[in-house]
N, CA, C and O atoms as a GROMACS GRO file, in nm:
protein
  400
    1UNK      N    1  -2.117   0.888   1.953
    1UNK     CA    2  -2.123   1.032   1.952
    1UNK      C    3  -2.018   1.092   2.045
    1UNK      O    4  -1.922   1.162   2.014
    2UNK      N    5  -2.047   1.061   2.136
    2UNK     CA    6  -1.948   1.098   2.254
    2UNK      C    7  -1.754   1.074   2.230
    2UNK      O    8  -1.671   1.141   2.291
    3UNK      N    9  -1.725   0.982   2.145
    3UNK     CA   10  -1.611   0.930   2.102
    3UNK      C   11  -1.562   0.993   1.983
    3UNK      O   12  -1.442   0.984   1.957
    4UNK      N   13  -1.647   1.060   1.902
    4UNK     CA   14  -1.624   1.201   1.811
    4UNK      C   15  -1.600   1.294   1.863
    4UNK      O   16  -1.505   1.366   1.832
    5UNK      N   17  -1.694   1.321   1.972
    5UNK     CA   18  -1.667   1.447   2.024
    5UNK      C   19  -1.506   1.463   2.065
    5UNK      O   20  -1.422   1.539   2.016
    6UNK      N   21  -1.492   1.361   2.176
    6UNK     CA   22  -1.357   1.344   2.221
    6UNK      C   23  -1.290   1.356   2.140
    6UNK      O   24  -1.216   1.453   2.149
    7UNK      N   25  -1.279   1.286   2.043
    7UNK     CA   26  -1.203   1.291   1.941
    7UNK      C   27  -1.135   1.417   1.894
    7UNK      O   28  -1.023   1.461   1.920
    8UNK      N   29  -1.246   1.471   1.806
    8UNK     CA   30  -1.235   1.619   1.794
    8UNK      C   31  -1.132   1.694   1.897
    8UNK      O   32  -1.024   1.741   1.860
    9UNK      N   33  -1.176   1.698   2.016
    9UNK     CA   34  -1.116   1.722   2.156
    9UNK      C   35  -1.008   1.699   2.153
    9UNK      O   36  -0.959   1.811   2.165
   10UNK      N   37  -0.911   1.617   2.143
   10UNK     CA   38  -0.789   1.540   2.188
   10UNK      C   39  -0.720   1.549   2.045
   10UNK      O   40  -0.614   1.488   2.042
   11UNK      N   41  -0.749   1.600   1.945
   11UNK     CA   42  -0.695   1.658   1.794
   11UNK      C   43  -0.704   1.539   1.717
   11UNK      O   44  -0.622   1.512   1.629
   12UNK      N   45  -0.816   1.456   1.750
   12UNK     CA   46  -0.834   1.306   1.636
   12UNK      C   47  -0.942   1.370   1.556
   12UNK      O   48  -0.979   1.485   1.580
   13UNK      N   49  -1.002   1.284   1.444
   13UNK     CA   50  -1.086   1.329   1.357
   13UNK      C   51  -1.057   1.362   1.201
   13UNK      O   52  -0.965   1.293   1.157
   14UNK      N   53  -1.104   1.437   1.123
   14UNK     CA   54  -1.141   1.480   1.023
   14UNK      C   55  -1.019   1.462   0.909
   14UNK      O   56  -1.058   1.433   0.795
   15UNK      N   57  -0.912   1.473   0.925
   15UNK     CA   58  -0.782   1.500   0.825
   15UNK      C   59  -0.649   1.433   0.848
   15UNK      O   60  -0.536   1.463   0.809
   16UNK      N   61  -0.700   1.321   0.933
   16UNK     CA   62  -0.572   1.281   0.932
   16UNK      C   63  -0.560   1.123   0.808
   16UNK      O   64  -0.640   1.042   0.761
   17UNK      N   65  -0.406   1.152   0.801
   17UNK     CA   66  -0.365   1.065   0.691
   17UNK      C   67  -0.397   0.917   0.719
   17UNK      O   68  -0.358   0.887   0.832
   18UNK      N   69  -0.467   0.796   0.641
   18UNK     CA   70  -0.470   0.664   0.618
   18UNK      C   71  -0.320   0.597   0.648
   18UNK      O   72  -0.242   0.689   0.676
   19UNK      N   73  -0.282   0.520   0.649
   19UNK     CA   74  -0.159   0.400   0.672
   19UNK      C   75  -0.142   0.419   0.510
   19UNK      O   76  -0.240   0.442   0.440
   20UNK      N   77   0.003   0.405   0.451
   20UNK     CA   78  -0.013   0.410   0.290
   20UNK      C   79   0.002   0.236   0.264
   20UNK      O   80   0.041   0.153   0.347
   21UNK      N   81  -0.041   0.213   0.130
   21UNK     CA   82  -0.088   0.054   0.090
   21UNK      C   83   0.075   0.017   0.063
   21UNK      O   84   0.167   0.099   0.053
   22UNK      N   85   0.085  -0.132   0.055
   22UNK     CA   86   0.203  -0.191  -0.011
   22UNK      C   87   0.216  -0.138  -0.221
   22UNK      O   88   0.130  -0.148  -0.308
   23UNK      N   89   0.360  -0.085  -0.230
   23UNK     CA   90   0.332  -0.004  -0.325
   23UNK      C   91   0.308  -0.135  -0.457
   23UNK      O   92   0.325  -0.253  -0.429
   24UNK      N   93   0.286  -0.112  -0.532
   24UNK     CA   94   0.191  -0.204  -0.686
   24UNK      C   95   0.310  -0.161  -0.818
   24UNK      O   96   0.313  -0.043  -0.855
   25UNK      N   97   0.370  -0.227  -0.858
   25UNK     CA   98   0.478  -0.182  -0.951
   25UNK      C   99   0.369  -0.174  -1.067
   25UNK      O  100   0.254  -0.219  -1.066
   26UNK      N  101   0.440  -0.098  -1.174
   26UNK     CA  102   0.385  -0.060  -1.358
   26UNK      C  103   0.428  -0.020  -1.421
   26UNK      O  104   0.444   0.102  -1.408
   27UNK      N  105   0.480  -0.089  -1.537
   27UNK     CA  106   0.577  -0.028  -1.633
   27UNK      C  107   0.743   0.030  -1.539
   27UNK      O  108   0.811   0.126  -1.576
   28UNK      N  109   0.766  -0.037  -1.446
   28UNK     CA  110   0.869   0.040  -1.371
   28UNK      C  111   0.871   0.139  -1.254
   28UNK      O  112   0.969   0.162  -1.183
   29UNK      N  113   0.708   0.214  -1.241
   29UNK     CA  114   0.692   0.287  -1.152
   29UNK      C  115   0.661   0.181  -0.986
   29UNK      O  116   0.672   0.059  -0.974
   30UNK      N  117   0.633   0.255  -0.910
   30UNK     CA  118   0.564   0.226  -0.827
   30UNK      C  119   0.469   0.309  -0.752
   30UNK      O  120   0.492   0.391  -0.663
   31UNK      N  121   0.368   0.274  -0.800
   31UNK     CA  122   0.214   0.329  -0.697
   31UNK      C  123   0.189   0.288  -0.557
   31UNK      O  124   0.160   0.173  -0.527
   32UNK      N  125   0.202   0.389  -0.468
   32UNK     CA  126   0.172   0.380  -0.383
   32UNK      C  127   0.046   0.448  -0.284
   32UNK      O  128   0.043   0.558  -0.230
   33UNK      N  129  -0.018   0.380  -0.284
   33UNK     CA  130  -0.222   0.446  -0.212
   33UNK      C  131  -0.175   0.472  -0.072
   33UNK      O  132  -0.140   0.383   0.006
   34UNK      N  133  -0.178   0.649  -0.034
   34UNK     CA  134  -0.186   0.713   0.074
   34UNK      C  135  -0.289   0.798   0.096
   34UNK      O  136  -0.270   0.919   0.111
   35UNK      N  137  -0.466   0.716   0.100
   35UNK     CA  138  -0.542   0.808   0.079
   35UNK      C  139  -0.563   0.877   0.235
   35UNK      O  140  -0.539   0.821   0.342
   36UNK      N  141  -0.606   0.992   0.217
   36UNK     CA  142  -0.662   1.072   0.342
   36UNK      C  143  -0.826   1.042   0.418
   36UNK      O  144  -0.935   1.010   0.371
   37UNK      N  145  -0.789   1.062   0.520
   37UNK     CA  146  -0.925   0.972   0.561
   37UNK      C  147  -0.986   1.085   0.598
   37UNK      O  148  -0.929   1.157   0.679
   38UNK      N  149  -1.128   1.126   0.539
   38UNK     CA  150  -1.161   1.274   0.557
   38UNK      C  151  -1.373   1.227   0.669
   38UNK      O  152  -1.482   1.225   0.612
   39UNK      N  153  -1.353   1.206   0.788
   39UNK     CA  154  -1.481   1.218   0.836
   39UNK      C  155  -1.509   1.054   0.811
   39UNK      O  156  -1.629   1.027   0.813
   40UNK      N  157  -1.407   0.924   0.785
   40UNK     CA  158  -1.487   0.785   0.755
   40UNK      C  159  -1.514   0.778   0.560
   40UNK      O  160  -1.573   0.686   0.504
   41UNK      N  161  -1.466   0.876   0.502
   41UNK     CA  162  -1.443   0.847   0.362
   41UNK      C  163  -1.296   0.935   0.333
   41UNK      O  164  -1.243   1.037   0.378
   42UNK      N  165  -1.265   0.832   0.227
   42UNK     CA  166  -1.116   0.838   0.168
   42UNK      C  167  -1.074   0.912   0.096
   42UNK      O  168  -1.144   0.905  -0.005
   43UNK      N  169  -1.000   0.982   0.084
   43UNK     CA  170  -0.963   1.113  -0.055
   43UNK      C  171  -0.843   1.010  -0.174
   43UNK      O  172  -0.754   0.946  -0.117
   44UNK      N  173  -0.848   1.005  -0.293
   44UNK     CA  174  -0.788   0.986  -0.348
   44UNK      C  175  -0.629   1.052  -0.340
   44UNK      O  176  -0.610   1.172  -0.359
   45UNK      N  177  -0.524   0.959  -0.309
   45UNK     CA  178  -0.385   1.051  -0.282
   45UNK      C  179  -0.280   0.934  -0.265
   45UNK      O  180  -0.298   0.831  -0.200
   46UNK      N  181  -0.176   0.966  -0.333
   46UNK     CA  182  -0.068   0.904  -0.323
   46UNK      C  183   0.074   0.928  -0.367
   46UNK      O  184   0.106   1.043  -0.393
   47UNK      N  185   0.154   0.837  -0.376
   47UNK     CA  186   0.269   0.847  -0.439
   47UNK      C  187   0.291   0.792  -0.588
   47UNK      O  188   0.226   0.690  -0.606
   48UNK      N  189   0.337   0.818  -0.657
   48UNK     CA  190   0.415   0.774  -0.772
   48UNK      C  191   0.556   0.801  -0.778
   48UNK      O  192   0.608   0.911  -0.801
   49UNK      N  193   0.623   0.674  -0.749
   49UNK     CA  194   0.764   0.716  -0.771
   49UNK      C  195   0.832   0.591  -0.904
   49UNK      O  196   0.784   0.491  -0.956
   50UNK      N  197   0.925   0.642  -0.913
   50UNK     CA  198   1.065   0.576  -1.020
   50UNK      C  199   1.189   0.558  -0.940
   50UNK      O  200   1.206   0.641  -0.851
   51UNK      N  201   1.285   0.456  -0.956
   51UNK     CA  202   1.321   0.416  -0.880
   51UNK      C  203   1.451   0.410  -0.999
   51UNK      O  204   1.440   0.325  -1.087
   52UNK      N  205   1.574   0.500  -0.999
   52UNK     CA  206   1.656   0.548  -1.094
   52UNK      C  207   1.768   0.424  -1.088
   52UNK      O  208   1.791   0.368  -0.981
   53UNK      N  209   1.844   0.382  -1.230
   53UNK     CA  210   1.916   0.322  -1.244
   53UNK      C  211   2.006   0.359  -1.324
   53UNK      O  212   1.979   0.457  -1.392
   54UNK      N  213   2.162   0.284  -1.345
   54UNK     CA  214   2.244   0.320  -1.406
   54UNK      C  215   2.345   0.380  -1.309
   54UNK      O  216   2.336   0.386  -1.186
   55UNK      N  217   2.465   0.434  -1.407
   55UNK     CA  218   2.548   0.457  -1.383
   55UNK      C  219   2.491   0.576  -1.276
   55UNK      O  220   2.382   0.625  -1.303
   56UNK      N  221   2.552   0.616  -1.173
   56UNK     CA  222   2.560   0.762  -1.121
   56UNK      C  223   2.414   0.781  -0.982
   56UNK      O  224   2.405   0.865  -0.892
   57UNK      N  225   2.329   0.678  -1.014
   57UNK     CA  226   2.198   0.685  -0.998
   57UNK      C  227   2.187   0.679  -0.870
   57UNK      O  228   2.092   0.746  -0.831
   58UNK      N  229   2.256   0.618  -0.770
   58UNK     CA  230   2.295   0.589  -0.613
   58UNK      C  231   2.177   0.581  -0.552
   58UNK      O  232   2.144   0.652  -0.457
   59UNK      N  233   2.084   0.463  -0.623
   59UNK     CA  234   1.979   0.473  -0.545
   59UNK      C  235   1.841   0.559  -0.545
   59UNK      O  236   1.738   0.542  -0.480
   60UNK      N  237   1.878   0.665  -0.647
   60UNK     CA  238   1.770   0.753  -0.591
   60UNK      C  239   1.668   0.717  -0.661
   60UNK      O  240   1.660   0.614  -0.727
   61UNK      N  241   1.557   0.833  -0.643
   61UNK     CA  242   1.401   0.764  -0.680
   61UNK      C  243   1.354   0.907  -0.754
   61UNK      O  244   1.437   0.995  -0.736
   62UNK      N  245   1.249   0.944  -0.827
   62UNK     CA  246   1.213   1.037  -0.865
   62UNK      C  247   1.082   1.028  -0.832
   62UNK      O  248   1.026   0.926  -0.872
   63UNK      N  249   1.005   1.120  -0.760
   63UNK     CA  250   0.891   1.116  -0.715
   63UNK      C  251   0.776   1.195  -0.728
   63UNK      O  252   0.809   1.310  -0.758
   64UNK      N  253   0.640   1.179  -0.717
   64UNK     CA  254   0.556   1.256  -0.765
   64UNK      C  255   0.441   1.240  -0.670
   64UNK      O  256   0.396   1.127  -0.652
   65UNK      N  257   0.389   1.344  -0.606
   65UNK     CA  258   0.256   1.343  -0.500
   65UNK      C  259   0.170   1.337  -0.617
   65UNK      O  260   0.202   1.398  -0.719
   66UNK      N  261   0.024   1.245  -0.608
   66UNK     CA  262  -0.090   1.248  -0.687
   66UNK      C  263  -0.168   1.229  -0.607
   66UNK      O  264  -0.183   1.138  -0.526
   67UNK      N  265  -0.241   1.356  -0.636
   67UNK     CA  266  -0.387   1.424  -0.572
   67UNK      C  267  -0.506   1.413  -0.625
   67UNK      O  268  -0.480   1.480  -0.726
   68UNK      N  269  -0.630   1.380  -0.642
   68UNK     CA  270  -0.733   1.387  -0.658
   68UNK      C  271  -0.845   1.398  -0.596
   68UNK      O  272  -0.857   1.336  -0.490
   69UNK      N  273  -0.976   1.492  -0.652
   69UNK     CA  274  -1.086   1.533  -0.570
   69UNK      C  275  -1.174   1.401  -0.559
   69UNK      O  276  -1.267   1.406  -0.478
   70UNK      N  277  -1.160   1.309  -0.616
   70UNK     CA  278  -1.238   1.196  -0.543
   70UNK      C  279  -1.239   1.160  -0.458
   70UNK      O  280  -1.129   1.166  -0.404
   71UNK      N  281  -1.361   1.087  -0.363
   71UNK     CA  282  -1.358   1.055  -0.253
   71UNK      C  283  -1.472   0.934  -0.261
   71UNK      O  284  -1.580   0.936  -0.320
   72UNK      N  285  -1.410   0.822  -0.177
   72UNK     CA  286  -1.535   0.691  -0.151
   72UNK      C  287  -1.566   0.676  -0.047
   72UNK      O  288  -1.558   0.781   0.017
   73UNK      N  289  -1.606   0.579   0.017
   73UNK     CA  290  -1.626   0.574   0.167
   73UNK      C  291  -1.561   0.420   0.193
   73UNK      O  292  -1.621   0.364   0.284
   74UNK      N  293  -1.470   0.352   0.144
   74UNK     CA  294  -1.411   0.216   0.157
   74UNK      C  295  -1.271   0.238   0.120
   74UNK      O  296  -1.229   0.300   0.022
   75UNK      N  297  -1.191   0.166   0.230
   75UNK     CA  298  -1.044   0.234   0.202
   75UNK      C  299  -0.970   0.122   0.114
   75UNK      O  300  -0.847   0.125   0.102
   76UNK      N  301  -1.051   0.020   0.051
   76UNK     CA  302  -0.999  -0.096  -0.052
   76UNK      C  303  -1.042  -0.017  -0.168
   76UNK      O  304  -0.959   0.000  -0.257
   77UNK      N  305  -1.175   0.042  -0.182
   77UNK     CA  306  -1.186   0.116  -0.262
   77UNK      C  307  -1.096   0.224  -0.316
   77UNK      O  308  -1.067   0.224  -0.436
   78UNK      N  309  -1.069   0.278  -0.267
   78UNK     CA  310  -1.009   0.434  -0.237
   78UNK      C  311  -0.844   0.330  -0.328
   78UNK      O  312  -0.820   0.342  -0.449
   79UNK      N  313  -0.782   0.266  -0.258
   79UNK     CA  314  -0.719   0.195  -0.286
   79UNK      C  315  -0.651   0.177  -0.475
   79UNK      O  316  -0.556   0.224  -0.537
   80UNK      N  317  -0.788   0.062  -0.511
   80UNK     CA  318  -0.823   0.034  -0.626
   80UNK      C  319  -0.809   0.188  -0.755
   80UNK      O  320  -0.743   0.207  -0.857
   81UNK      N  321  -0.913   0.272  -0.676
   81UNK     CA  322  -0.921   0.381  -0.767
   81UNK      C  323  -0.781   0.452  -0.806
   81UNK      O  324  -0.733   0.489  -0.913
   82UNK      N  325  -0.742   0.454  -0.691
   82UNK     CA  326  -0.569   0.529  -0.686
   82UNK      C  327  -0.509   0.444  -0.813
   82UNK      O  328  -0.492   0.481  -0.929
   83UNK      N  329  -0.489   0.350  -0.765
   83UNK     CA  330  -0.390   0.298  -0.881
   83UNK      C  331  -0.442   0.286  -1.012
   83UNK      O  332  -0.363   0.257  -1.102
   84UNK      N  333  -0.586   0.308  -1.042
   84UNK     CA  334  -0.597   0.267  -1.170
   84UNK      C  335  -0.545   0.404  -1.236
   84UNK      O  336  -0.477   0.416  -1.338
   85UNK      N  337  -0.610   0.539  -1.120
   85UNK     CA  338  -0.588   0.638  -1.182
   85UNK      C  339  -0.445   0.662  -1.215
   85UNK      O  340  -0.414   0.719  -1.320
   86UNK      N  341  -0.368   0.626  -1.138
   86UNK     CA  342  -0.233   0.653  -1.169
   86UNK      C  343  -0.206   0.617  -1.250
   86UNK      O  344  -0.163   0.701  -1.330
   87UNK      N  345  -0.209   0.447  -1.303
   87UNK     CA  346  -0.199   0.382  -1.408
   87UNK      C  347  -0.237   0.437  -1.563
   87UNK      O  348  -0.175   0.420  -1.668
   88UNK      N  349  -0.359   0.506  -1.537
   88UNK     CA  350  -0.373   0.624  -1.662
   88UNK      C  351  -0.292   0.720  -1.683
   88UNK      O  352  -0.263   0.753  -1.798
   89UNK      N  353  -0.241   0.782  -1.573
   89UNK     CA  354  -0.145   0.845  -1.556
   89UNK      C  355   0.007   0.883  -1.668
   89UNK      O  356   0.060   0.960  -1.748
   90UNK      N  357   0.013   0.755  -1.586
   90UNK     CA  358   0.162   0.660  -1.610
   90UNK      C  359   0.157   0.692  -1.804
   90UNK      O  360   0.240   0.737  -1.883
   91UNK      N  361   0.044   0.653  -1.816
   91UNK     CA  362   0.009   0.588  -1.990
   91UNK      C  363   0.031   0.707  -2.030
   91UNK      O  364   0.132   0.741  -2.093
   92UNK      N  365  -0.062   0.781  -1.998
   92UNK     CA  366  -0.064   0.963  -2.050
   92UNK      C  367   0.078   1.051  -2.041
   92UNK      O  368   0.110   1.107  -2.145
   93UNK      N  369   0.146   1.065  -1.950
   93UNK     CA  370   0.248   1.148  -1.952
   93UNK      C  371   0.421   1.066  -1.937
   93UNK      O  372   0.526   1.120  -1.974
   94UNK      N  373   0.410   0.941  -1.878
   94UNK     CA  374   0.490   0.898  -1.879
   94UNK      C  375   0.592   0.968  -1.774
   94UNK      O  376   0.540   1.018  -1.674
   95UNK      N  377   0.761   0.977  -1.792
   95UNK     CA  378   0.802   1.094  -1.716
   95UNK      C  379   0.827   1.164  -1.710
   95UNK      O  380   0.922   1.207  -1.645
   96UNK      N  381   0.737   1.229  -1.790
   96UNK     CA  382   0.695   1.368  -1.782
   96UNK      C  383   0.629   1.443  -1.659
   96UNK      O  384   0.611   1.563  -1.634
   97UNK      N  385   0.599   1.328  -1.592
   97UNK     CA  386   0.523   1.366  -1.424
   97UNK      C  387   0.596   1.412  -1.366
   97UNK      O  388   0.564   1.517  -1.310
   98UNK      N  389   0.708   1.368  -1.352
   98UNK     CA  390   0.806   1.446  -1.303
   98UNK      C  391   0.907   1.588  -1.369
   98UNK      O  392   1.030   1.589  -1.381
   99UNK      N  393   0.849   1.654  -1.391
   99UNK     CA  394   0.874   1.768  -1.464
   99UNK      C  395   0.801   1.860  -1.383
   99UNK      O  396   0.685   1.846  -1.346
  100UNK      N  397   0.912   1.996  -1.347
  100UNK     CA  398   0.863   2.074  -1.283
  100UNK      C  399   0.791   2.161  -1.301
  100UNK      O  400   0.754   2.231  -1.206
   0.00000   0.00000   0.00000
């Protein structure tokens, strides 16, 4: 109790960001699980990026924040869910995600 409190106190607690996972390649993308750690359960959140090739491409990446209102209380969990969701994602719009 006392170590929340502090917490709270010293600006630890409620909203700060998880460590992000080693990213999971698919179809070319890469998923990466940066869930938010909200109170000891996880918010669904991450990256989706593409990683551009060809002529002209110098490397760059095309990227996409993915947000969702889910939340678990296990950060392997939290994990798992991310990527599957993305993985639906991926299937559904393709790169079109990246479209402004």
């Amino acid at each position: 109790m006392l170590k929340k409190l502090f917490s709270g106190l010293l600006g630890g607690g409620g909203n700060k960001a998880a460590a992000e996972a080693d990213p999971v390649e698919y179809k070319g993308y890469l998923i990466i699980s940066d869930p938010q750690d909200r109170d000891g359960q996880y918010r669904v959140s991450g990256w989706i990026r593409k990683p551009l090739s060809g002529e002209g491409a110098d490397g760059e990446t095309l990227e996409h924040r993915f947000e969702r209102s889910d939340v678990v209380s296990g950060r392997d969990a939290c994990d798992e869910l991310m990527v599957s969701k993305a993985q639906r994602f991926i299937d559904d719009l393709g790169d079109a995600i990246f479209d402004k």
